[in-house]
N, CA, C and O atoms as a GROMACS GRO file, in nm:
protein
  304
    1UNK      N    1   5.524  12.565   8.510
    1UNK     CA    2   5.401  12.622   8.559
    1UNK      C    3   5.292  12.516   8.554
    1UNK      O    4   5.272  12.427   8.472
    2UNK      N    5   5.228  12.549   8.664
    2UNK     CA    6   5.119  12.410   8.676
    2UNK      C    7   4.968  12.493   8.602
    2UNK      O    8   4.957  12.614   8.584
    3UNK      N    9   4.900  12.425   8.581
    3UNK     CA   10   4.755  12.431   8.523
    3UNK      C   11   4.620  12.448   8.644
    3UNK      O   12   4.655  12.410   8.755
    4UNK      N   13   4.550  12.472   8.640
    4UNK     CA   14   4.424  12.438   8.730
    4UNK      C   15   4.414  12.325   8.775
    4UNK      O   16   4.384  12.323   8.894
    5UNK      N   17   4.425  12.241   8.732
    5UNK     CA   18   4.446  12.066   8.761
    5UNK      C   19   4.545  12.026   8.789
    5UNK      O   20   4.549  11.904   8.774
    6UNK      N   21   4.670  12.083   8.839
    6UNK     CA   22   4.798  12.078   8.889
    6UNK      C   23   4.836  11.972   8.797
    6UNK      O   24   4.885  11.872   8.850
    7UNK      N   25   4.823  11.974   8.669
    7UNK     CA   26   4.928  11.951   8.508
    7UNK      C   27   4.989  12.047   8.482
    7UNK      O   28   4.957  12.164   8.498
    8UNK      N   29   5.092  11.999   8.434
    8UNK     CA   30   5.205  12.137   8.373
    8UNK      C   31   5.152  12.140   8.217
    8UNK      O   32   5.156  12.056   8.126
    9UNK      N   33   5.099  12.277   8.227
    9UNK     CA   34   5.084  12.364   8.106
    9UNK      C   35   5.185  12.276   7.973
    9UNK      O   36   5.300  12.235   7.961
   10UNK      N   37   5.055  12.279   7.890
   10UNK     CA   38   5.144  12.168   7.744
   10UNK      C   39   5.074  12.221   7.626
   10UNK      O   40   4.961  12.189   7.591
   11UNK      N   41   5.149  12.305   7.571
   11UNK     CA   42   5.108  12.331   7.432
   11UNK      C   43   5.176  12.251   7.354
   11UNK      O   44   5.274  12.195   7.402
   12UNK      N   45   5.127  12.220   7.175
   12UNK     CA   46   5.180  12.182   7.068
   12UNK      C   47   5.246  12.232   7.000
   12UNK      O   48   5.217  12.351   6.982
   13UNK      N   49   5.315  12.202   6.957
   13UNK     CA   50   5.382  12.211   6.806
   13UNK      C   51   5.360  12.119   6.728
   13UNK      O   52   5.360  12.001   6.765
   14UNK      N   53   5.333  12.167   6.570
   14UNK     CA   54   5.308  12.029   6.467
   14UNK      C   55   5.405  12.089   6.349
   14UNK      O   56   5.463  12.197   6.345
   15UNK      N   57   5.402  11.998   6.268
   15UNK     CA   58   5.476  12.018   6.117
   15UNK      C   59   5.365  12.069   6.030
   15UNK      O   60   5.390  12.141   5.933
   16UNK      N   61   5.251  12.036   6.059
   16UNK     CA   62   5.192  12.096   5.951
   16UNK      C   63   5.169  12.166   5.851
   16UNK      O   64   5.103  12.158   5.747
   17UNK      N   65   5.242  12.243   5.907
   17UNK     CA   66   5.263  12.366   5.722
   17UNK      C   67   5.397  12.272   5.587
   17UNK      O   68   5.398  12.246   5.467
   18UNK      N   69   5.483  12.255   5.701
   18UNK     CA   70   5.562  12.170   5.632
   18UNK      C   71   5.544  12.066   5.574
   18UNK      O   72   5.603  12.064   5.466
   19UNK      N   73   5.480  11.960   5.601
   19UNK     CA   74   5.369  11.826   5.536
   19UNK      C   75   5.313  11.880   5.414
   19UNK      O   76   5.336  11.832   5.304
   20UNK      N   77   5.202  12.034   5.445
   20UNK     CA   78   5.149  12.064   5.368
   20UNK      C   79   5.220  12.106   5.191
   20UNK      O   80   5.186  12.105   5.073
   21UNK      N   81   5.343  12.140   5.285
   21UNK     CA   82   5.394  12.245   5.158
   21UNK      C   83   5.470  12.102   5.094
   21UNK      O   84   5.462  12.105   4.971
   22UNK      N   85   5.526  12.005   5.134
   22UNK     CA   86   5.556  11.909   5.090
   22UNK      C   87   5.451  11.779   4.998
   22UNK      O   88   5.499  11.699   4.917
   23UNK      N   89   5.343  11.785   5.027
   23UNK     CA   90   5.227  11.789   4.919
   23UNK      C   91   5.187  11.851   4.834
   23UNK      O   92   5.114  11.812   4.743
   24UNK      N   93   5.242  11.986   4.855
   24UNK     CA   94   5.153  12.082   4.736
   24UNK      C   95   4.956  12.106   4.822
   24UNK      O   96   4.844  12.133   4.780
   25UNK      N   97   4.999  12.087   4.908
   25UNK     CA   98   4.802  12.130   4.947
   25UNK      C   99   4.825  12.236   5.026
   25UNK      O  100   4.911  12.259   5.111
   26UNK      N  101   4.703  12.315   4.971
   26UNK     CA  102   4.679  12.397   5.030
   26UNK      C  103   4.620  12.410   5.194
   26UNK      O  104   4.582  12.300   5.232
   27UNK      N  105   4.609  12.481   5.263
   27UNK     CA  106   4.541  12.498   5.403
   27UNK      C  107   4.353  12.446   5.366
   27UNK      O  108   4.296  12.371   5.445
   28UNK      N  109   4.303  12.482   5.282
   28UNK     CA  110   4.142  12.403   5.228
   28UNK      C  111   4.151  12.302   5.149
   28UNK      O  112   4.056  12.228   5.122
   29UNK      N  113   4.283  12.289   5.100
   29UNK     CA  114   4.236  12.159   5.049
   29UNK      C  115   4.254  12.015   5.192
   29UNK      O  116   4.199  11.904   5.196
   30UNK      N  117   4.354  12.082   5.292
   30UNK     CA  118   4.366  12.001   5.373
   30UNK      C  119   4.221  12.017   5.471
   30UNK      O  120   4.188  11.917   5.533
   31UNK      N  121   4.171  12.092   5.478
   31UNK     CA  122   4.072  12.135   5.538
   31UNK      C  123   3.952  12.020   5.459
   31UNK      O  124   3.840  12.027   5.509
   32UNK      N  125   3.963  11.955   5.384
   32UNK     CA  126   3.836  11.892   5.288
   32UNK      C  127   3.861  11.788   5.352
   32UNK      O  128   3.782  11.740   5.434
   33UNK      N  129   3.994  11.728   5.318
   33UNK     CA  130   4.034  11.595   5.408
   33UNK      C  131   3.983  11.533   5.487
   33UNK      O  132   3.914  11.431   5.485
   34UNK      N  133   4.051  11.660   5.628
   34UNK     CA  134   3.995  11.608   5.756
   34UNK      C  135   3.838  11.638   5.777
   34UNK      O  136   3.782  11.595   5.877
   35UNK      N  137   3.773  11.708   5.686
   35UNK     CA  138   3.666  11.832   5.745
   35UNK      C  139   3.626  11.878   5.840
   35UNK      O  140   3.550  11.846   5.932
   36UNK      N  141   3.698  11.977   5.803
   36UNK     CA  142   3.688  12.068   5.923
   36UNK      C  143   3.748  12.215   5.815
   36UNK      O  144   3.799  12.199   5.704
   37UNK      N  145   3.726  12.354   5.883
   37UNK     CA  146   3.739  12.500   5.764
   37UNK      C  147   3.886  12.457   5.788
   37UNK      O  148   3.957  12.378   5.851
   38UNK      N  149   3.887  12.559   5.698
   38UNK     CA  150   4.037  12.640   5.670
   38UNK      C  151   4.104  12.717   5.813
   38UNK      O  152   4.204  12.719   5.885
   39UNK      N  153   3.978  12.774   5.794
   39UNK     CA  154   4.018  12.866   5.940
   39UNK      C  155   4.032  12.774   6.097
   39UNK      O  156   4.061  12.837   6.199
   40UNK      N  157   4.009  12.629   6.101
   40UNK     CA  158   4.114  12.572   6.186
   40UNK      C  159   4.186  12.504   6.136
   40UNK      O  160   4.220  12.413   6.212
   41UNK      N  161   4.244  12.500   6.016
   41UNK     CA  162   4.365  12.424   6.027
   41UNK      C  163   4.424  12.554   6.026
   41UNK      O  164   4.535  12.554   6.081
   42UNK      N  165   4.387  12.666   5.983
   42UNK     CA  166   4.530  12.802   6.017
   42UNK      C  167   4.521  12.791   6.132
   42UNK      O  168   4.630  12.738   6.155
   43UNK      N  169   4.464  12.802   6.242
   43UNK     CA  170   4.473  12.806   6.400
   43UNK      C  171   4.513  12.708   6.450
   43UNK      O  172   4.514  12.707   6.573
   44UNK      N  173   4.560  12.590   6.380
   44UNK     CA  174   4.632  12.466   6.463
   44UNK      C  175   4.753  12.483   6.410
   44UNK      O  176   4.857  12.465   6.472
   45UNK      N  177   4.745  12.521   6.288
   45UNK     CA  178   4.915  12.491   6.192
   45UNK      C  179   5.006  12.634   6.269
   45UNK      O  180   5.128  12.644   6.256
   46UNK      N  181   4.913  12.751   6.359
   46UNK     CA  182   4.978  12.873   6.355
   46UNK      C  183   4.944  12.829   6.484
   46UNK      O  184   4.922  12.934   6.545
   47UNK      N  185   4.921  12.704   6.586
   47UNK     CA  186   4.966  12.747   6.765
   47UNK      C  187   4.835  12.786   6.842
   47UNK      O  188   4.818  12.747   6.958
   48UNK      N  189   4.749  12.859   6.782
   48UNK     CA  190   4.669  12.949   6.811
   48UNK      C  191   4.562  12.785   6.868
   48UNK      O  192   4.502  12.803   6.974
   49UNK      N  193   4.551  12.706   6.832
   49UNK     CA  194   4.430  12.625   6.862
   49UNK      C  195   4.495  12.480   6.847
   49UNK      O  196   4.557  12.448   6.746
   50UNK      N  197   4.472  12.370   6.987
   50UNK     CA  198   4.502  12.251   6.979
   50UNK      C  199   4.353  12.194   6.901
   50UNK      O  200   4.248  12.257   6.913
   51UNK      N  201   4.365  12.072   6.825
   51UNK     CA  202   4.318  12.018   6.787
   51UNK      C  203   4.258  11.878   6.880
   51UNK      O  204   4.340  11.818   6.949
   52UNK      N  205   4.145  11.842   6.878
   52UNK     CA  206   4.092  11.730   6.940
   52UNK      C  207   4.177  11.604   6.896
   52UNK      O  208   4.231  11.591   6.786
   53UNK      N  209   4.180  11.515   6.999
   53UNK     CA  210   4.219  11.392   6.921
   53UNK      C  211   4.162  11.326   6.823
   53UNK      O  212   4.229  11.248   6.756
   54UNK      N  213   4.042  11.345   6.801
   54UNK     CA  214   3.986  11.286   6.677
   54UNK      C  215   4.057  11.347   6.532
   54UNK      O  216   4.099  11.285   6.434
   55UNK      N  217   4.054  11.457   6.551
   55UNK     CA  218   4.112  11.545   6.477
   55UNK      C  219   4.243  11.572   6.420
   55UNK      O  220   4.277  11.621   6.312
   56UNK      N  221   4.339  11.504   6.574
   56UNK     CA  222   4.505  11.516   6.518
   56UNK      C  223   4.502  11.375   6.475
   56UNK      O  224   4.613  11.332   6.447
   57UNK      N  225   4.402  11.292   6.464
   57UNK     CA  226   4.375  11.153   6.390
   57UNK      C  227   4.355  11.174   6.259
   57UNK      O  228   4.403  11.095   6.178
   58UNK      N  229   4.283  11.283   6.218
   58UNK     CA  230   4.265  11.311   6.098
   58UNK      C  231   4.350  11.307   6.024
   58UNK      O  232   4.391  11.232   5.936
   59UNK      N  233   4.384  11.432   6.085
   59UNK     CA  234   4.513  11.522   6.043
   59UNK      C  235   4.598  11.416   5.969
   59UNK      O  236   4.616  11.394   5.849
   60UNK      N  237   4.657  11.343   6.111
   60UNK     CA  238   4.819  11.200   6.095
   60UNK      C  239   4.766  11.146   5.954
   60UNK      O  240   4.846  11.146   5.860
   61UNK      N  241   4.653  11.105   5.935
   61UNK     CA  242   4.616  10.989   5.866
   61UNK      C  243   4.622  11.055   5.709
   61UNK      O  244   4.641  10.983   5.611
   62UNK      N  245   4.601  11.202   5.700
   62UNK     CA  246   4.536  11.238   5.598
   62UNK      C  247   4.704  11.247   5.540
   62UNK      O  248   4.722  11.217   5.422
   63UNK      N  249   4.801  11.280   5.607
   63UNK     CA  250   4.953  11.257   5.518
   63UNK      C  251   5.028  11.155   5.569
   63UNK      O  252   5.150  11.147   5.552
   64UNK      N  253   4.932  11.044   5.656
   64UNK     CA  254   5.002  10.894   5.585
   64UNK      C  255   5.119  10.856   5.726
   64UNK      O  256   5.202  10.765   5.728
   65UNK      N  257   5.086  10.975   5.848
   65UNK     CA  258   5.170  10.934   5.945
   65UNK      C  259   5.088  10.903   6.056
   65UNK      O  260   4.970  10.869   6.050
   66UNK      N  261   5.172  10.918   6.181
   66UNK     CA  262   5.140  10.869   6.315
   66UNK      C  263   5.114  11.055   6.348
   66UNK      O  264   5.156  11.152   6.284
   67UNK      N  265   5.027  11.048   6.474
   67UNK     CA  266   4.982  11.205   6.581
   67UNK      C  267   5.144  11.239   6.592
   67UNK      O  268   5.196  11.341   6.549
   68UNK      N  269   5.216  11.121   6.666
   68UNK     CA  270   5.355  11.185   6.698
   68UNK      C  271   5.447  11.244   6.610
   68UNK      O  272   5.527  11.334   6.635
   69UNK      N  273   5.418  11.161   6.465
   69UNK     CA  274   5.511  11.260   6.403
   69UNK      C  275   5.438  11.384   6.300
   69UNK      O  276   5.474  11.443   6.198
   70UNK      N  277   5.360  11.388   6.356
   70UNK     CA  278   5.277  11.571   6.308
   70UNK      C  279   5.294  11.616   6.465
   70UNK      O  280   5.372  11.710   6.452
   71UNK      N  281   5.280  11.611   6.536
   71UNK     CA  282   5.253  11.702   6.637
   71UNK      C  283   5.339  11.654   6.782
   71UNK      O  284   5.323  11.534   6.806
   72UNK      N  285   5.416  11.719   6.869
   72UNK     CA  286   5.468  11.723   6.921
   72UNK      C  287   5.398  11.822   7.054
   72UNK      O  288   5.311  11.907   7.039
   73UNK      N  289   5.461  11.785   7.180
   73UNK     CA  290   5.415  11.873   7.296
   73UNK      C  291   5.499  11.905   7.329
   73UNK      O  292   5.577  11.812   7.347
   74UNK      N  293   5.548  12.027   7.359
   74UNK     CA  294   5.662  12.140   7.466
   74UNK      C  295   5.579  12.176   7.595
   74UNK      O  296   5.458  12.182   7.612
   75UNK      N  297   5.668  12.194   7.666
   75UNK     CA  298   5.630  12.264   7.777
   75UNK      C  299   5.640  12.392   7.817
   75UNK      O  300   5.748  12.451   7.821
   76UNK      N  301   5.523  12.444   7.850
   76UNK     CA  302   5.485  12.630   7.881
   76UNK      C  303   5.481  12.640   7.981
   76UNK      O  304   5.458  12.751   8.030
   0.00000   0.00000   0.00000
């Protein structure tokens, strides 16, 4: 399916909960990190909300990887 801009529709998937739970941090403590609430990293880690690139910069950096290996794109 194409987009308004005749791009094919691309949502994410990330590891994020999994990273997390493999640290021991919580959803706010990761939230302090990058800063930014709680209530978007639940909406990125749960699908519901892509994250800016500045942001999946955060994210990578704050457990020590690359965007690609937190977050991944499928096609919708």
């Amino acid at each position: 399916m194409k987009g308004h801009d005749g791009q094919a529709n691309i949502a994410m998937k990330n590891r994020i909960h999994v990273l997390r739970a493999e640290k021991e941090w919580s959803q706010a403590e990761l939230a302090v990190r990058v800063r930014v609430s709680r209530n978007s990293i639940n909406a990125i880690e749960n699908g519901r909300f892509d994250p800016s690139l500045p942001l999946a910069f955060r994210i990578a950096d704050a457990f020590g990887l690359s965007v690609e290996e937190v977050f991944d794109k499928m096609d919708v």
